[in-house]
C-alpha positions, 0 to 999 in steps of 0.5 A, a space after each residue: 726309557 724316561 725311568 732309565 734317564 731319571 735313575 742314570 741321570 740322562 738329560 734331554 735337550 731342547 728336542 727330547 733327546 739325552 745329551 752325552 758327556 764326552 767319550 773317554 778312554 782313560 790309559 791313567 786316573 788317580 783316584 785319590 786325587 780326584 776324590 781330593 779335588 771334588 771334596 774339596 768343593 762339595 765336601 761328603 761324596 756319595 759312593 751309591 745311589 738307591 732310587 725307589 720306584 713305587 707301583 700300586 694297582 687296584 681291582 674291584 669286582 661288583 655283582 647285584 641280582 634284582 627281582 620284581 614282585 607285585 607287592 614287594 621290590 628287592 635288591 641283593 648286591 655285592 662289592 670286592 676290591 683288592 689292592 696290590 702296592 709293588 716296591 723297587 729299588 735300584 742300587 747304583 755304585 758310584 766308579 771312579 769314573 763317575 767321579 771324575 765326569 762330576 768333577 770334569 763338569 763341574 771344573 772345566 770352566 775354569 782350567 787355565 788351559 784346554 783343548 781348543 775345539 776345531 770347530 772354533 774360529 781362529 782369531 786374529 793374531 792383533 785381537 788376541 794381543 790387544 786382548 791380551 795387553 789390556 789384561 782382558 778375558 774376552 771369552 776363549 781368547 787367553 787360551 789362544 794366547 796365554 801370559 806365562 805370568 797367568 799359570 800359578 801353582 794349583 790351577 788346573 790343565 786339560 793338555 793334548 800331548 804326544 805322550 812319552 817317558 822321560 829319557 832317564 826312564 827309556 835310559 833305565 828300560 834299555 839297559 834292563 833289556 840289554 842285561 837280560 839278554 847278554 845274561 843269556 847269551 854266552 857269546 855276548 858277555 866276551 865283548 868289549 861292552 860287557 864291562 860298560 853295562 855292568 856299570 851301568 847296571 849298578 847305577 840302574 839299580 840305584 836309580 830303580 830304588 830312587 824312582 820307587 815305583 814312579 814312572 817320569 813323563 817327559 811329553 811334548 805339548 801338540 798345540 802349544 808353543 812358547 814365544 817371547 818379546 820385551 813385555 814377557 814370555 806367551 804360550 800361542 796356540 798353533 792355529 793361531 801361530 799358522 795364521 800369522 804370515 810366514 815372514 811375521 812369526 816370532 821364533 817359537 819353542 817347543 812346549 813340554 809338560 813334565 810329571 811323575 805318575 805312579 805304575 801302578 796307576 796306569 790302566 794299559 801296559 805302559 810299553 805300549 803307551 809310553 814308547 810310541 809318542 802317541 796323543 793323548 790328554 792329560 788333566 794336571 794341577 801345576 806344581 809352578 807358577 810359570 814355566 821352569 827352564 830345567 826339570 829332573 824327574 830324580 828329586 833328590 839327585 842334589 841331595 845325594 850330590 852333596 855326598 856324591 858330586 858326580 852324580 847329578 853329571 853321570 844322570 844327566 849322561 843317562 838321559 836323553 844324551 846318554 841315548 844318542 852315545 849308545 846309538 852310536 856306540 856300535 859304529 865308534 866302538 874302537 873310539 872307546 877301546 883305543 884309550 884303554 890299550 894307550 892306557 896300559 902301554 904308557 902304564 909299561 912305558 911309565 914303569 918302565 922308566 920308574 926302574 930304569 929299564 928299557 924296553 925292547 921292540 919285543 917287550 912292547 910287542 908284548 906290552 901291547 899283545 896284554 892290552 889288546 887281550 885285556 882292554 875291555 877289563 878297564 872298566 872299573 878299578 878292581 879288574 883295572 888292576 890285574 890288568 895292570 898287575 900282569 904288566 907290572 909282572 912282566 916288566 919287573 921280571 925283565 928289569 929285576 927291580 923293585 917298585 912299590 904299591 905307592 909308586 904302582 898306584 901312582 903311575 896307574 893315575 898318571 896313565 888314565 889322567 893322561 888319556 882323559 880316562 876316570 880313574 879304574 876307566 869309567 868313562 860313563 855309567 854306560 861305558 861309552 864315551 860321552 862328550 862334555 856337551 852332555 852335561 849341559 841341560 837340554 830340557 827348554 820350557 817345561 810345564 811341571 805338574 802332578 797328574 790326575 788323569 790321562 785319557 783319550 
């Protein structure tokens, strides 16, 4: 046993006993970046280990015959010895994992943030920020009460978290499903909402070839809230915040850490990890200092947004907002239809007056029988515009006028600005209606950092 504890490395406590490290299970371990951050400290990283263990036995064998004579006194004897020496090596590869413990160990002591253990004694609120005003570190005391104005970029956090995707990425997986499934069905792909998911699967598309393969982690942090007073903002542990008299705590918000990892990195299937708010902790280096306000997990959506102004607002209605209108899209579906059929009978009304024809009680019975057939079609501009063609047709062979594309194309406009409608009727890249209030940022102080490890 004490040969298994010197080649594995075991060590022995006060009475004897092998002290184990903590027990993970990791779910995310980058490699590269625990290889990175350990070199960085110790430089050359062994990847094996040989320990040699040499045994030697020796024999001997003695053998005399003796006799007695009267005169003469004799004595034969003889020796044999052997020696037989045993060489064994023990080879031991060094795993990520190993890695990882030695830099965990090595590193913990100083991380700007780490779990606090349950066993530990709450402090009073008043000993922490006496604590905290001095500038002091008193032991663990920071980490129940943390100036924002400490976290710089390249410190590194140990953070329990209810693990959860980004919204754009739940946004991206849902609409993925649902085209599956209304590919497959045949009475689906009639409805009124076909139109809006193809829409939305174009954009979908563009987004999958942003992301690359990089999943966007949007999690709450479990034990941490922001606070604010005159002197600055604070990250409070929240034994620390319950401890405070109901009447005398600060309002607090809630506390999120934001990141991108790499699919490929993650150990379990990440349905199952990323879509069930499950705990779990998460080691990171802070990309920051301080807390940011907002975070997109699309970095290049201001650079494409110098081409394409709209995009920023269309990704923001993708996210977490962009949920909520789905949600709701099947209760209020007739709220997204009833524009569209305004659209095509002011488009025959418009027309219309352009030839100086008027419309009979018939002629809008008709009008208005196209755009209830045709309302789901005013979804982009191409289809948009043989719904039209068919008005046009009709109204144009009761006035026998003429009218041309200019004209056509301008009337067209004036009826979708006119219902607050884009123009081919977009409304959003989901083809639901979204409200204005979508575009403002939602997302409160956010931890933005790069993942090393998440484990439980």
């Amino acid at each position: 046993m004490k040969l298994w504890r010197k080649w594995f490395g075991g060590k022995e406590n006060a009475k004897g006993r092998v002290a184990r490290g903590e027990l993970r299970e990791f779910v995310y371990l980058d490699e590269v970046s625990v290889v990175s951050l350990l070199s960085s400290r110790l430089g050359k990283i062994p990847s094996q280990y040989t320990h040699t263990l040499t045994r030697g036995s020796t024999s001997e064998v003695n053998s005399a015959i003796e006799g007695n004579a009267t005169v003469v006194k004799a004595k034969v004897g003889s020796r044999l010895e052997s020696t037989e020496t045993e060489d064994t090596q023990v080879v031991s590869k060094a795993t990520i994992q190993a890695t990882f413990k030695e830099f965990y160990d090595s590193e913990n002591t100083s991380f700007a943030l780490r779990p606090i253990p349950p066993s530990d004694v709450v402090p009073t609120f008043n000993e922490v920020r006496a604590s905290v005003e001095a500038r002091r570190n008193e032991g663990s005391l920071t980490q129940w009460l943390m100036p924002v104005d400490r976290l710089s970029r390249g410190q590194i956090i140990e953070l329990e978290v209810d693990l959860s995707a980004d919204s754009l990425f739940r946004m991206s997986t849902i609409i993925s499903t649902i085209s599956d499934i209304v590919s497959e069905t045949a009475d689906a792909q009639d409805s009124a909402v076909q139109g809006g998911i193809d829409t939305a699967m174009g954009i979908n598309k563009i987004l999958e070839k942003l992301m690359a393969g990089l999943i966007p982690l949007y999690s709450r942090a479990s034990d941490y809230f922001v606070i604010s007073d005159e002197k600055g903002r604070y990250l409070i542990h929240r034994r620390l915040l319950e401890s405070i008299q109901p009447d005398e705590r600060p309002s607090t918000s809630e506390l999120h850490l934001a990141c991108v990892t790499q699919k490929s990195l993650f150990w379990k299937d990440i349905r199952r990890l990323l879509f069930s708010n499950a705990r779990f902790r998460i080691l990171c280096r802070l990309n920051h200092d301080g807390l940011a306000s907002n975070w997109s997990p699309i970095k290049m959506d201001d650079i494409i947004g110098e081409v394409v102004p709209e995009f920023k607002a269309q990704i923001s209605m993708f996210g977490a907002q962009g949920l909520d209108a789905m949600s709701r899209s099947v209760a209020k579906q007739s709220r997204f239809i009833e524009p569209r059929l305004r659209v095509i009978s002011d488009f025959g009304e418009m027309l219309a007056q352009e030839l100086e024809y008027e419309l009979t009680a018939n002629d809008r019975e008709h009008i208005q029988n196209i755009a209830e057939s045709s309302a789901d079609l005013i979804t982009s501009v191409p289809s948009s515009r043989a719904v039209f063609a068919d008005v046009k047709k009709y109204i144009v062979d009761r006035s026998h006028g003429e009218v041309d594309a200019v004209a056509i194309s301008r009337l067209r406009m004036q009826a979708f600005r006119q219902n607050g409608i884009p123009i081919g009727g977009s409304a959003s890249l989901t083809g639901l209606e979204v409200s204005p209030e979508i575009l403002a940022d939602s997302k409160g102080p956010v931890i933005d950092a790069e993942v090393i490890a998440i484990y439980w």
